[in-house]
C-alpha positions in Angstrom: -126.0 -65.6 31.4 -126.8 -68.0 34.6 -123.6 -70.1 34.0 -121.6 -66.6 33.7 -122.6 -65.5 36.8 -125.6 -63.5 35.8 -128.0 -64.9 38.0 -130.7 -62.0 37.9 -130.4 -61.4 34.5 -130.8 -64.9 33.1 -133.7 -66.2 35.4 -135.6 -63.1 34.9 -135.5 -63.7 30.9 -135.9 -67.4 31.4 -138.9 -66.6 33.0 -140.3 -63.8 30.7 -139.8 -66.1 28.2 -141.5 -69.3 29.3 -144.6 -66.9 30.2 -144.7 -65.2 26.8 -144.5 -68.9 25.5 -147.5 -70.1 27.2 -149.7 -67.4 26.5 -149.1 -68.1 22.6 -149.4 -71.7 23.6 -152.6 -70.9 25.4 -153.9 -69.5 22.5 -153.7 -71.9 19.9 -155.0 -74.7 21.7 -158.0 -72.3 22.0 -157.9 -71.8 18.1 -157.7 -75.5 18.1 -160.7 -76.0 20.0 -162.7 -73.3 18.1 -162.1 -74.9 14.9 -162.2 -78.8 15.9 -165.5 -81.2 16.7 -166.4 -81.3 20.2 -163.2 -82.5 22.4 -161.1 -83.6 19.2 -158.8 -80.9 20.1 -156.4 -83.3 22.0 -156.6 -85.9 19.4 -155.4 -83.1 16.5 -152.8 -82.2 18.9 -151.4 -86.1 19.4 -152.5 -86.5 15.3 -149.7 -83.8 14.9 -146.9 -85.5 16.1 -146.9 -88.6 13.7 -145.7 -85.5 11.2 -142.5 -85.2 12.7 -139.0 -87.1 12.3 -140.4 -88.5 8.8 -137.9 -87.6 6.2 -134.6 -88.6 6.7 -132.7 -85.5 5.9 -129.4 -87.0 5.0 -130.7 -88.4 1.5 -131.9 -84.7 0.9 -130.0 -82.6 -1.3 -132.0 -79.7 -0.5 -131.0 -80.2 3.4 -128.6 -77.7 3.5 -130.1 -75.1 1.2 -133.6 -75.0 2.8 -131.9 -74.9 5.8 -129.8 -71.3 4.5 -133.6 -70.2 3.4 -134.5 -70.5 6.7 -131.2 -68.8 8.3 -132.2 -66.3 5.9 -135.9 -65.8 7.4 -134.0 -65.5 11.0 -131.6 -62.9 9.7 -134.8 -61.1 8.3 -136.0 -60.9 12.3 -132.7 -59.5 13.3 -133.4 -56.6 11.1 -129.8 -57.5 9.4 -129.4 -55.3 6.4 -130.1 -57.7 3.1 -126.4 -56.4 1.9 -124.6 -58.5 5.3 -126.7 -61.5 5.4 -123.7 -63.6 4.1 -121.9 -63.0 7.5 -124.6 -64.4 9.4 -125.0 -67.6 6.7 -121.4 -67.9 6.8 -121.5 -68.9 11.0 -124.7 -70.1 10.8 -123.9 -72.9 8.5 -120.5 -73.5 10.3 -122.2 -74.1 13.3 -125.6 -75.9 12.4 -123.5 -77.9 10.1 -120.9 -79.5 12.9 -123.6 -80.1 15.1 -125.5 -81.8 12.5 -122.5 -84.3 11.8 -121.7 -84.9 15.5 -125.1 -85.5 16.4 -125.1 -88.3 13.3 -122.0 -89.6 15.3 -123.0 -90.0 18.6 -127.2 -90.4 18.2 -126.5 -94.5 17.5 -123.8 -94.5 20.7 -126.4 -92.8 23.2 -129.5 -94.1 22.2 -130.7 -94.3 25.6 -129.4 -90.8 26.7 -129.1 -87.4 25.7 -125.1 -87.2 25.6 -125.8 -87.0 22.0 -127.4 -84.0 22.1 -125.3 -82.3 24.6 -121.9 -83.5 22.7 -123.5 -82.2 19.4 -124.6 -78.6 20.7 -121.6 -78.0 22.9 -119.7 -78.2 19.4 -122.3 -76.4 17.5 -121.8 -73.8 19.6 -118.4 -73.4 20.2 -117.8 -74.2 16.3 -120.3 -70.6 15.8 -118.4 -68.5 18.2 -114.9 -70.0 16.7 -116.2 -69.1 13.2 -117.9 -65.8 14.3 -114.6 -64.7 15.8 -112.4 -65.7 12.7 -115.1 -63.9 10.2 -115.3 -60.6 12.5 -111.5 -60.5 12.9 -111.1 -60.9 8.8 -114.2 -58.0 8.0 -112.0 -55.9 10.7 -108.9 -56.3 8.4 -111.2 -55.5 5.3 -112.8 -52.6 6.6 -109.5 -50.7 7.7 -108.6 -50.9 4.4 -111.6 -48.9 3.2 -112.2 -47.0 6.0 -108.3 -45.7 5.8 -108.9 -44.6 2.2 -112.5 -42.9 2.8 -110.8 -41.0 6.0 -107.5 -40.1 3.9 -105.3 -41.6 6.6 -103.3 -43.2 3.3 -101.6 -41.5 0.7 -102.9 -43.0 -2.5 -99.5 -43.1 -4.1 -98.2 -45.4 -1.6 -101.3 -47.5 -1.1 -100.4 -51.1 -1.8 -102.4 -53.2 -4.9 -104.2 -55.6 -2.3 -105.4 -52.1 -0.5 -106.2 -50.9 -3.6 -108.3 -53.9 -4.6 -110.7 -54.2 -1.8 -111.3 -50.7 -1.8 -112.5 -51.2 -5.0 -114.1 -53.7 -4.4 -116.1 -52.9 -1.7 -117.2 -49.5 -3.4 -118.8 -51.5 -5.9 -120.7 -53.3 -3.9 -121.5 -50.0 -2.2 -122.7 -48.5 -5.6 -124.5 -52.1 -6.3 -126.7 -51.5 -2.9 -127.5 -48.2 -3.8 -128.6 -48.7 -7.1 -130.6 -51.6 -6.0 -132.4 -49.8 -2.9 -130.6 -52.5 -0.7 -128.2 -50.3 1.0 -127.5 -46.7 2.9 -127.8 -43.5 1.0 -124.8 -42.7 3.4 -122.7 -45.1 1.6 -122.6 -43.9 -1.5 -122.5 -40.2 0.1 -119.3 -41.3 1.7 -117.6 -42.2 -1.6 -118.4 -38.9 -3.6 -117.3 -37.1 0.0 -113.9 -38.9 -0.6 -113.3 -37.8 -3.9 -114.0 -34.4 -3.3 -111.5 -34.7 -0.2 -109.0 -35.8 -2.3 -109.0 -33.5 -4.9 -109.4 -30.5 -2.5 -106.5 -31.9 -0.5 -104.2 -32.7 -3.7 -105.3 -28.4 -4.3 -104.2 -27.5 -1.6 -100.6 -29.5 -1.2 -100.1 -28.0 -5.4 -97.7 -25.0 -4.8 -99.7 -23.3 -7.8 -102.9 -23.6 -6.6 -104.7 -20.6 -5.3 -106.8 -23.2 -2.7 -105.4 -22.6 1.0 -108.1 -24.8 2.5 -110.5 -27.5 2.3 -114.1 -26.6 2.9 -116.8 -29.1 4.7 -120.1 -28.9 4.0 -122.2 -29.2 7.1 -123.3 -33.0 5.7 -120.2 -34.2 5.1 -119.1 -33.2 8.9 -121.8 -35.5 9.9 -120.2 -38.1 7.5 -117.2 -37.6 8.5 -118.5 -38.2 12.0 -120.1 -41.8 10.8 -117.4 -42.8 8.7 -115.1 -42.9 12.0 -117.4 -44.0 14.8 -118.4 -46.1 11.8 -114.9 -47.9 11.5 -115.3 -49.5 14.6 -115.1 -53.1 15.0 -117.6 -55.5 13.9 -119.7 -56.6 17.4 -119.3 -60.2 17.4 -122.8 -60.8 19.0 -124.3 -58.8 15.9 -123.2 -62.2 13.5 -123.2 -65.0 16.2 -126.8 -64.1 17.7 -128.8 -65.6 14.5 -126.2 -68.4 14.6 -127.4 -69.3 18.2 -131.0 -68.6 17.7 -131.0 -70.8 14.9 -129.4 -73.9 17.4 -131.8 -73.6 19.9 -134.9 -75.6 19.2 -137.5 -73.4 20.0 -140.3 -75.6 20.2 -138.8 -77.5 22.9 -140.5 -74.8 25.6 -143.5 -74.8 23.4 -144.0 -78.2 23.6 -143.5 -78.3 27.5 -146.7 -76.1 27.8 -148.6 -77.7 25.4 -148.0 -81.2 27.2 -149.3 -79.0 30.1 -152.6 -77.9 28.0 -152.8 -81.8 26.5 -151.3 -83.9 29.2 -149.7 -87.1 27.4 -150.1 -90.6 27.6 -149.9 -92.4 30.5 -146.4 -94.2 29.1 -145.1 -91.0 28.2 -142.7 -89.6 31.0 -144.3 -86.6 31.9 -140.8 -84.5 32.8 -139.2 -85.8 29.4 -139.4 -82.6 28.0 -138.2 -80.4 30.8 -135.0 -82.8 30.7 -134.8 -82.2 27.4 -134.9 -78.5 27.5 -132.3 -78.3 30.3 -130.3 -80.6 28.3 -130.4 -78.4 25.1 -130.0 -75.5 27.0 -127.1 -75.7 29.5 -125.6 -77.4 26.6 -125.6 -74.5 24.3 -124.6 -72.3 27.0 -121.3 -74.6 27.9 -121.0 -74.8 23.8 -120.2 -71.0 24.0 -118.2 -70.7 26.7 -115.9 -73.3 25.3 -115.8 -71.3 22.2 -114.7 -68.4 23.9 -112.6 -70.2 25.7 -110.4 -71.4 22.9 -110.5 -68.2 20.9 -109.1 -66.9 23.6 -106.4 -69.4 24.2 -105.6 -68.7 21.1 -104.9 -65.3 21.1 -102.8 -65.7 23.9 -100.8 -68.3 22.2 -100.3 -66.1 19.1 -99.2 -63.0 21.4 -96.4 -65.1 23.1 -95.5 -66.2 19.7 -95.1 -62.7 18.8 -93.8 -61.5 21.9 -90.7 -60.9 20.5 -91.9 -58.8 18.0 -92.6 -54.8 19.0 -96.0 -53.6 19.2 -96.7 -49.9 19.3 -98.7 -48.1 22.0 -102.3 -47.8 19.8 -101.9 -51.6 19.4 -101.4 -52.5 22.8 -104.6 -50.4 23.9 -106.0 -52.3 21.3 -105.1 -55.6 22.0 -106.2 -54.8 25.9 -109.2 -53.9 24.8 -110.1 -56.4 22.6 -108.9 -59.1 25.5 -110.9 -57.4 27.7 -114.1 -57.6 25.8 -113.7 -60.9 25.0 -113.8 -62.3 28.4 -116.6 -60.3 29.2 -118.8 -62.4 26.6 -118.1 -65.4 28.7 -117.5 -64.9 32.6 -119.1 -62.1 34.8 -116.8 -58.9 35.9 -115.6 -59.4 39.5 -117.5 -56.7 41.4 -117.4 -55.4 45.1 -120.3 -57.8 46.3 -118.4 -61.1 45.4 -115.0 -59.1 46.0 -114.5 -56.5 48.8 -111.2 -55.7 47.2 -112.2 -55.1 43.5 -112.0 -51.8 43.4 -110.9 -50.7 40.0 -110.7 -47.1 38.4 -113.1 -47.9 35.9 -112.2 -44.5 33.7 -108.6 -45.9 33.6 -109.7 -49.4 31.6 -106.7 -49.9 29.6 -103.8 -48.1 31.9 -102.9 -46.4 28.6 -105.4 -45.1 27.0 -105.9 -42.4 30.1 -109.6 -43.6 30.5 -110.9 -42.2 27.3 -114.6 -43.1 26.9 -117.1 -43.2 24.0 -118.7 -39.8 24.7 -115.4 -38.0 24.8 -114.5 -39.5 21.7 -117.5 -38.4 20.0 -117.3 -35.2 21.5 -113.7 -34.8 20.5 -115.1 -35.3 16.5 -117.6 -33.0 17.1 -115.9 -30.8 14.7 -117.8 -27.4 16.6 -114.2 -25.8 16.7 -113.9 -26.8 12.7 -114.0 -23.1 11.1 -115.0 -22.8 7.4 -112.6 -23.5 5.3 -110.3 -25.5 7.6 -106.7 -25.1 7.0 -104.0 -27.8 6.1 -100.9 -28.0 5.9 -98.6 -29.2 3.1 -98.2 -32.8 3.7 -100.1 -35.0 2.0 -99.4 -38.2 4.1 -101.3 -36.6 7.2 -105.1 -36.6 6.1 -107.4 -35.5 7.8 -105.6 -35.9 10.9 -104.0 -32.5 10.0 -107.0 -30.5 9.2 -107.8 -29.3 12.6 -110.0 -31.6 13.6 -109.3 -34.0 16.8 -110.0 -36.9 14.9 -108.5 -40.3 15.9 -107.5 -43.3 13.7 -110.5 -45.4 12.6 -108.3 -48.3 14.5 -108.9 -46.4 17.5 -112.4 -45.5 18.4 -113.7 -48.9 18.2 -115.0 -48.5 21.8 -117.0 -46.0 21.1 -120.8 -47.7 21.4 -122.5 -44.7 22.2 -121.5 -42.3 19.5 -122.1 -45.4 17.3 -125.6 -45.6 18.7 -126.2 -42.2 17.8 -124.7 -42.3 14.0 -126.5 -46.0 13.6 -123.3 -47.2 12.8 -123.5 -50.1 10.0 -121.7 -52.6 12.5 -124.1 -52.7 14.7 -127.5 -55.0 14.1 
């Protein structure tokens, strides 16, 4: 946050940090001295460090899967739901696993320095936010599939195998999580609401049918709701996060208070540890913004590639929007402090979208002007976009984080 501009915002959690770090500090070298002989607390505490850097982790076979138990433990303090922990092992490992090898590279070069570290973490990081971009962008793909089919915005007869098999696919791992008490209720709801969509809608488009309408229950309008706030896209933050917490060595601020409460040797530099903080630190923080950097160099490599190729107006909104929000995660918006001219409409964000926000989104699936039954017409390849009800494409209310807030969307950790 500092080195993107966000001065205020990054001191002031630097700071809240540190504090909150030193109390805990504070207090276990109390414990220490309630438990210990009569000023042996400072011996324990130097005692302590001939425990660390014993094992030489590249002989160990169980290196990499003690380190996913732990990555596991981290996800568990995220609150990540048990049924999405592999998209947080997935980046964790990517990046934990590059910096690990570059740091075995460069620790015998710079044994005098800490380039090492700050080579190895500016990889680590950017090799998380690559792999976290590349994961979200793939569970996007996988997720309009089902979505699609749960929302009826595909007619099943023309639904192509590959569609076909992740929706299956995904529904039984749906069913799976429910029977196992490891996923929503709302879920599986969302499945048996399909079904009876479908054959209500296939009723209605049969000439000999008496049905004229399909009829929604009062909680399957509030599924309906979830399922397309729900179809947003994934927040990239809600997988990298863990990934990042997992790179930062959290006992480096720890142990710069505790050299405060048990000052160290004479021949120990007393500001080693504050270097090495900053080090790790800035590090990580340049780590992401390359990453960032080159996913979105990327992008705009792939869009001149496909330049040529025409892109309709919902994907152009969606491609602003998505370029938009991804240099936001690395670089400060200009605003009228640093620029007197920046004076942007900020309800016109895309210049095509006619600055429609989250609440009027949700407001527009509200479904208040729904009357029971709602009426259809006769074609079949319309869904639910025909029934009355002013609900968008799933590919196109991915903006909308405050209606997602309020449904608890699944995307969201």
């Amino acid at each position: 946050e500092i080195i993107a501009g966000e001065l205020e915002t990054g001191v002031t959690r630097f700071i809240a940090v540190s504090v909150k770090t030193f109390v805990l500090c504070l207090g276990a070298g109390l414990g220490l001295m309630a438990v210990s002989n009569r000023g042996a607390a400072v011996e324990y505490w130097e005692q302590s460090e001939d425990q660390c850097d014993n094992i030489d982790l590249d002989k160990m076979w169980w290196r990499i899967p003690l380190y996913l138990l732990c990555s596991a433990s981290a996800l568990g303090q995220y609150r990540v739901p048990i049924l999405q922990y592999w998209r947080g092992l997935i980046v964790q490992l990517c990046a934990y696993e590059v910096q690990y090898q570059l740091y075995a590279i460069f620790s015998g070069l710079h044994a005098r320095d800490n380039l090492d570290t700050s080579y190895s973490n500016v990889g680590g990081a950017a090799a998380g936010v690559v792999s976290a971009c590349l994961l979200s962008y793939f569970i996007n793909k996988v997720r309009d599939f089902y979505n699609d089919r749960l929302l009826l915005q595909q007619n099943q007869d023309k639904t192509s195998i590959l569609e076909s098999v992740v929706f299956f696919i995904m529904a039984f791992g749906v069913r799976i999580g429910t029977f196992l008490k490891l996923g929503r209720q709302s879920d599986f709801d969302k499945l048996v609401m399909e079904r009876k969509l479908r054959a209500q809608m296939n009723e209605v488009n049969d000439p000999s049918h008496q049905r004229t309408a399909i009829e929604l229950l009062p909680k399957e309008e509030n599924l309906l709701i979830e399922t397309i706030v729900g179809a947003q896209d994934v927040n990239i933050w809600s997988i990298l996060m863990p990934a990042l917490y997992q790179l930062v060595p959290g006992s480096m601020i720890a142990k710069l208070w505790f050299n405060s409460i048990f000052p160290p040797m004479a021949d120990v530099a007393a500001d080693s540890v504050f270097s090495n903080l900053m080090v790790i630190s800035t590090s990580l923080a340049l780590g992401l913004i390359i990453g960032f950097a080159i996913v979105q160099a990327f992008n705009a490599v792939l869009s001149t590639l496909c330049g040529c190729f025409s892109m309709s107006k919902e994907g152009k909104i969606r491609y602003n929007r998505r370029r938009r929000l991804m240099a936001g995660m690395y670089s400060a918006p200009a605003t009228t402090e640093d620029d007197p001219g920046t004076g942007q409409d900020e309800n016109d964000t895309d210049g095509d979208d006619n600055g429609r926000d989250a609440m009027s989104v949700y407001k527009s699936l509200s479904l208040d002007d729904v009357h029971h039954p709602v009426n259809l017409p006769k074609s079949p390849t319309e869904g639910l976009a025909s029934t009355g009800v002013d609900a968008p494409s799933p590919k196109s209310v991915e903006g909308a984080n405050a209606a997602g807030a309020a449904v608890a969307s699944d995307s969201q950790v």
